[in-house]
N, C-alpha and C positions, 0 to 999 in steps of 0.2 A: 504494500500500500504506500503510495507516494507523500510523504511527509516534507517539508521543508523549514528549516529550523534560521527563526529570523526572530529580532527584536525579542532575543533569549527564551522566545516560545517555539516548542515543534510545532508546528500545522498540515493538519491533514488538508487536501485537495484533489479535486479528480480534472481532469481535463478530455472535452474532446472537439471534433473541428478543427476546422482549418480559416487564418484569413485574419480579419482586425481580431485584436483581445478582448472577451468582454468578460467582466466577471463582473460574479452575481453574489450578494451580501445576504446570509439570510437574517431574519429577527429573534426576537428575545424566545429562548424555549425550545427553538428549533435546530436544523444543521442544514447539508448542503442535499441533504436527500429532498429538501421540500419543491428543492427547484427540477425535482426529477421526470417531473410531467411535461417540462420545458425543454430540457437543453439537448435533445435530440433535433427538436424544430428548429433551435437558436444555434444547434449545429454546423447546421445547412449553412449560414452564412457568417459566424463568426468562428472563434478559435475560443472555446467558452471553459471558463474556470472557475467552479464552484469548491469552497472551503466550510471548512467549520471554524468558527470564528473561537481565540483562545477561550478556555473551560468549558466545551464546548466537544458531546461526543468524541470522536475520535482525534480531536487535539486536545495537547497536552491542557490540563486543570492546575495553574501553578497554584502555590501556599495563597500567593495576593494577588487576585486577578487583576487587579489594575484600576485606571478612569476610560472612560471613552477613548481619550486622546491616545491611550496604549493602546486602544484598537484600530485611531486611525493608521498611528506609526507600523502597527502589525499590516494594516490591506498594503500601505505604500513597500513595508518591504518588503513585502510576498510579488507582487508587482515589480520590483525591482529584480527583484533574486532570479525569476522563472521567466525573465526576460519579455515582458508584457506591455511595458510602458513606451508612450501613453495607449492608456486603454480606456474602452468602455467602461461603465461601474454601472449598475441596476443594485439596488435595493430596495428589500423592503422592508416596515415597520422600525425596530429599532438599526436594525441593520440600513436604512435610508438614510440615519442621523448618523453613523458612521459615514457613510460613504459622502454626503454634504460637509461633513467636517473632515475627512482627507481631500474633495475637490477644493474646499476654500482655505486651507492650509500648504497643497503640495497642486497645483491648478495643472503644474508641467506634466504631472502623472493621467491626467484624465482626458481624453478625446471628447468623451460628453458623458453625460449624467443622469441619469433614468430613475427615478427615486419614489414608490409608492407608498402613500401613506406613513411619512414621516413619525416617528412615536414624541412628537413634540407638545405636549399638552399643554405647557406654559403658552404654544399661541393661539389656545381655543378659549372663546367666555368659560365654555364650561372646565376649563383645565383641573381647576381646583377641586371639582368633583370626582372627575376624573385620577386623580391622584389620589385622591382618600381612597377609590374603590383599590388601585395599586398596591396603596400599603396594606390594606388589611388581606388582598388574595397573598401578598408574597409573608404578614404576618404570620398565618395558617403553614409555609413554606418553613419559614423558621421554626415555629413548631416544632417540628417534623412530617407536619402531611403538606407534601409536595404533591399527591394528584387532586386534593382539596383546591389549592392552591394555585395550580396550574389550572385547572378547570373555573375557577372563580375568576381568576383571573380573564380568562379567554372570554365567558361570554358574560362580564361586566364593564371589562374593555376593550375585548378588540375584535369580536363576535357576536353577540349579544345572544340573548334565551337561547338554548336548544344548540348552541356550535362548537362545543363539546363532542355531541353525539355526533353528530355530523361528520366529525374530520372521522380518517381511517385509522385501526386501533393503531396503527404503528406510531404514527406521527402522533398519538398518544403517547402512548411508551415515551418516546425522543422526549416530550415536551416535560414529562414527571424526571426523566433521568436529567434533563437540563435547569430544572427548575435552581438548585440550588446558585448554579452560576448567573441566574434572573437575578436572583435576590442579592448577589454583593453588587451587581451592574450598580443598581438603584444606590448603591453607597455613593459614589460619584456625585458630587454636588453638581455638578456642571454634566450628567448626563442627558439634559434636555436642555442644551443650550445649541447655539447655531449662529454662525455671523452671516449672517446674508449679507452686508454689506460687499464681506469680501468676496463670495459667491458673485456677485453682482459685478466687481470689480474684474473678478479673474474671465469675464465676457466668456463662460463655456457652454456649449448650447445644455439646456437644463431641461428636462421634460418631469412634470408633476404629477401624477394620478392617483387616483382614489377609486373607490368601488360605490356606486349608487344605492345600495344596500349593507353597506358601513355602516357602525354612531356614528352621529352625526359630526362628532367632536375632529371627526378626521377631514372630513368635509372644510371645516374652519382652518385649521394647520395650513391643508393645498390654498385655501382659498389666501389665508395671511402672506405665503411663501410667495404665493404667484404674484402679488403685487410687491414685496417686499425682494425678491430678485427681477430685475430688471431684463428682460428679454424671457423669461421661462414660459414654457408652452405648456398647455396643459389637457388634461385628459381623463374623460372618466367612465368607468366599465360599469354600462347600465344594471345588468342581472346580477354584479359581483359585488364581494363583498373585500375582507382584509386582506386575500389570498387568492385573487386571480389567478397566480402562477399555479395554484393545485385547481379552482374548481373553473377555469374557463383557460386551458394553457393554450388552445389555437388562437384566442385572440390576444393573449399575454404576448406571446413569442410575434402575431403579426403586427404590436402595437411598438414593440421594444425593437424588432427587426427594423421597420421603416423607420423610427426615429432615428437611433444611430444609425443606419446604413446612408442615411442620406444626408447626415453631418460629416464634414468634412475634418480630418484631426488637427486640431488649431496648434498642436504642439509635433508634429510630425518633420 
């Protein structure tokens, strides 16, 4: 299994394709299997590199998992090392707040920027709500009941009633064996922070989407983002919900295909 050991984390990665780089970031709870229904399509015309982000399945879980910005430093040198850059970046949920904070920190590393539902809640009215529901699913977590936790989590913030049962048991399983690495995420004071300024600045073409059947709270984030980076184009997956790339992957891969295929790499 291809591991590569960078910014003193092992990280697992699988890659297939041929053609520009694009990796894909997944979110809090998950790994790189989520993107599994995609990167066969997103094959076709990229060179696609999906990982598990540090503490995280099959990479390494150090003692201190770190802040955000160790997982920016982690995408940049996983990109750097496996010879990728500049590349595409697609994320989603918290993994979007990654990959916006290594495009507006390292802007040389990124071609363009595909980012679905940002897990940014400080830019929604309802943020604060939001966040209480946060602490008390990853509460249950500390505990020790992580499938409590992860389940509460999911459909009080990023699914809503009944999207628990929904997903396949597997990506159950991942989400209770990852939970614990949720719960120090959240110690980061600054992990729902984001400079759009600089995003703004580094002029890289940025695409924003959301699911039409999301909280609403995601809906406000794309909406804040979209005015608050200057040039970002936007998008939104009428029938979907947090998670296009599992429950609707043909239009996931033809919505992510044409954006980056038809931006041009500004750092090439």
């Amino acid at each position: 299994m291809p591991h590569v050991h960078v910014n003193h984390v092992r990280l697992y990665y699988e890659e297939q394709g041929a053609g520009e780089p694009l990796v894909l970031v997944h979110g809090g709870f998950s790994d790189h299997n989520n993107f599994r229904a995609v990167i066969p399509g997103l094959a076709a015309s990229f060179r696609v590199v999906a990982y598990d982000r540090r503490g995280h399945s099959l990479s390494e879980r150090p003692a201190r998992l770190g802040t955000r910005r160790d997982q920016e430093d982690d995408l940049a040198a996983l990109i750097e090392a496996i010879g990728l850059g500049p590349a595409h970046v697609a994320g989603t949920s918290f993994g979007s707040a990654i990959a916006m904070g290594l495009a507006a920190r390292r802007p040389e590393l990124v071609c363009s920027l595909i980012a679905h539902e940002p897990a940014l809640p400080g830019l929604a009215a309802g943020g604060p709500a939001v966040l209480a529901r946060i602490r008390a699913a990853l509460a249950r977590v500390e505990r020790g009941d992580a499938e409590g936790g992860a389940r509460e989590f999911l459909e009080g913030v990023a699914l809503g009633p009944g999207g628990w049962e929904r997903l396949p048991a597997p990506i159950r399983a991942t989400m209770v064996t990852n939970a614990p690495a949720v719960l120090e995420e959240q110690r980061d004071p600054e992990w729902a922070a984001v400079d759009a300024g600089a995003l703004s600045s580094a002029q890289l073409p940025v695409l924003l989407t959301r699911g039409g059947q999301s909280p609403e709270w995601f809906a406000e984030v794309v909406s804040t983002l979209g005015t608050a980076i200057v040039g970002a184009s936007l998008h939104r997956y009428p029938g979907a919900g947090h998670s296009p790339h599992i429950t609707h992957p043909q239009e996931y891969v033809a919505t992510v295909t044409a954006f980056a295929a038809t931006e041009v790499p500004s750092h090439a």
